[in-house]
C-alpha positions as CSV (number, residue, x, y, z in Angstrom):
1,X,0.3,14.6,-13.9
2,X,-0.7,16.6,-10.8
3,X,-4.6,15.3,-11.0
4,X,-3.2,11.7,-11.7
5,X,-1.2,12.4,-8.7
6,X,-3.6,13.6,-6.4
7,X,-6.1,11.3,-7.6
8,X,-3.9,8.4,-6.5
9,X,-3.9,9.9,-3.1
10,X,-7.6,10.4,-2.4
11,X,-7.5,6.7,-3.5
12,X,-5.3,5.9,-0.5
13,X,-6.9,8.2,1.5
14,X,-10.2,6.3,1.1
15,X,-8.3,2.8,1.7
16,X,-6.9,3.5,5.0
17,X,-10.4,4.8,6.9
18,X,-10.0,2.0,9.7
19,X,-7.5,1.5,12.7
20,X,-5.9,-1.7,14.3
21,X,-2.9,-2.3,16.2
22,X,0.2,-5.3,16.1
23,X,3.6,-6.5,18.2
24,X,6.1,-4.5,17.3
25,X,8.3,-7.5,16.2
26,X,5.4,-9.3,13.6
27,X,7.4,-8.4,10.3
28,X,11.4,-8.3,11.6
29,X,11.5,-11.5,9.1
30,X,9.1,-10.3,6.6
31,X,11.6,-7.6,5.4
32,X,8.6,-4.6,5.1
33,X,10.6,-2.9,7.9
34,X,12.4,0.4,5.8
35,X,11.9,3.2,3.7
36,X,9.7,2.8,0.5
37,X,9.1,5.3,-2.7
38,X,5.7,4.5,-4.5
39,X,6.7,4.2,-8.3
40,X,3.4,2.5,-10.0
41,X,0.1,1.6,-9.2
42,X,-1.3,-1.1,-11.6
43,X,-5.1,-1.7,-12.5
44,X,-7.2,0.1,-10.3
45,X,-10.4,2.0,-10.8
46,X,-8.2,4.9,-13.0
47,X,-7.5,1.7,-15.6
48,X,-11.1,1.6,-16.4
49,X,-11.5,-2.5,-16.3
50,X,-8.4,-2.5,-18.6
51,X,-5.9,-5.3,-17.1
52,X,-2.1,-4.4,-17.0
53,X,-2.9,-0.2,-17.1
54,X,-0.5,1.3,-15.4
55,X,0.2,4.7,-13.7
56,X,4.1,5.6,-12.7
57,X,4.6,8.0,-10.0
58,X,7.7,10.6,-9.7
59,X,10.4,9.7,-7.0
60,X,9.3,11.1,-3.4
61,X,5.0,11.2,-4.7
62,X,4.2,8.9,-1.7
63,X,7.0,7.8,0.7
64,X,6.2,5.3,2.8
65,X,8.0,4.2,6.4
66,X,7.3,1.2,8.1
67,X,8.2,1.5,11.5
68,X,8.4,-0.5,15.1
69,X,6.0,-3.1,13.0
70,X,2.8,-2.1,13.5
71,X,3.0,1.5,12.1
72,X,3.0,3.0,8.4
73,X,4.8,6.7,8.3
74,X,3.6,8.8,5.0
75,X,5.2,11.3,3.5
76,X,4.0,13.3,0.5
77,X,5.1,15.2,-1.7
78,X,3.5,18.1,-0.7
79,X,5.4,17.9,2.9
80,X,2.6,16.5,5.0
81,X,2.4,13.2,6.8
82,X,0.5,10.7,8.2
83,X,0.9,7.8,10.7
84,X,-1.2,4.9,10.4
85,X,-1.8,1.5,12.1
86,X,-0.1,-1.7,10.8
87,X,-1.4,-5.1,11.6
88,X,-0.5,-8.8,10.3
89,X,-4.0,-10.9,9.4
90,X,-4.5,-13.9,8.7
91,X,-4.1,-14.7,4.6
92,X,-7.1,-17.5,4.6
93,X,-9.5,-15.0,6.2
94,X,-9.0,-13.2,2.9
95,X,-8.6,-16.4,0.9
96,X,-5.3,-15.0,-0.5
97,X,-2.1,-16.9,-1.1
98,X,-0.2,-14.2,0.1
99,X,0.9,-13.2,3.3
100,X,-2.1,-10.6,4.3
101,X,-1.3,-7.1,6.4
102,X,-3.7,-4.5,6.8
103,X,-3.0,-0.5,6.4
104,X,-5.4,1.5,8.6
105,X,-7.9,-1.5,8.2
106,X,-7.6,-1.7,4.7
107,X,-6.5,-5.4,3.6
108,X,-3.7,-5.8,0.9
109,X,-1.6,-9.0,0.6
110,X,2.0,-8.2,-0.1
111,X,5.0,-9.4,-1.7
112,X,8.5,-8.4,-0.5
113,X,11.8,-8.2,-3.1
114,X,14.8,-6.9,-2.2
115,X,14.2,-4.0,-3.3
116,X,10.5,-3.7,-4.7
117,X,7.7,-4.0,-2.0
118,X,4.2,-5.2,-3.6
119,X,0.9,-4.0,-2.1
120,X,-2.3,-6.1,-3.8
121,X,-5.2,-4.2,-2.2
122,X,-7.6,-7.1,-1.2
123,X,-10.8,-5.0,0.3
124,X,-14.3,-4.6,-0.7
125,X,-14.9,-2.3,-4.1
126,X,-18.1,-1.0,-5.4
127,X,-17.1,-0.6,-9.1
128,X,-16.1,-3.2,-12.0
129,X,-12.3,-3.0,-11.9
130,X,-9.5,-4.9,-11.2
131,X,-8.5,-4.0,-8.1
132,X,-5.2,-2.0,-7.7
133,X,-1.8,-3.1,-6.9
134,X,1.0,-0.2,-5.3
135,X,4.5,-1.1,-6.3
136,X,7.2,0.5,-4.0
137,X,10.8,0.5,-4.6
138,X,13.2,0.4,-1.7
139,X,14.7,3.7,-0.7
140,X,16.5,2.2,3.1
């Protein structure tokens, strides 16, 4: 569990290489503004090509804060943290039916729930997977 686990990190680590900058007000109406606890990342490269795979995550693995709108706060499990820049793009640059925000540079169209934030990563990939989604659930 602790190699899935930190494997999963690296894996966000090398998403969010980029930075970018927003208004602070850009997602008051999108409802991403709060507190989020990774549970599950679908598909990815870990999955091995094999659509639906699924890897769940312990409560407090990745904690995410999104903050003043155009920041992401993490928080790991491990204590440390890292601040990132938020930024809304525009969805038919990336040809995605989805509203489209980017996460140091990194592209992922999103879906909000009440309580489940959905984070379809939308960027460039050099293997033959399908590429990964991050599923949060709402912690504030």
């Amino acid at each position: 569990m602790k190699r899935t686990i930190k494997n999963v990190l690296m894996l966000l680590a090398a998403l969010f290489i980029a930075a970018c900058s927003s208004d602070d007000d850009e997602y008051a109406g999108e409802g991403l503004m709060g507190k989020w606890d990774l549970i599950e990342v679908q598909n990815g490269p870990a999955g091995m090509c094999q659509d639906g795979y699924s890897t769940k995550y312990e409560s407090k693995s990745v904690v995410i804060q999104i903050q003043g709108g155009n920041t992401v706060e993490f928080t790991y499990s491990d204590g440390r943290t890292e601040t990132m820049p938020l930024k809304l793009e525009d969805a038919d640059a990336y040809q995605s039916n989805l509203p489209v925000l980017t996460i140091g540079g990194a592209p992922f169209g999103f879906e909000v729930a009440s309580t489940r934030l959905k984070l379809h990563y939308l960027g460039a990939y050099y293997c033959d997977h399908i590429p990964a989604t991050f599923i949060f659930k709402r912690t504030r």
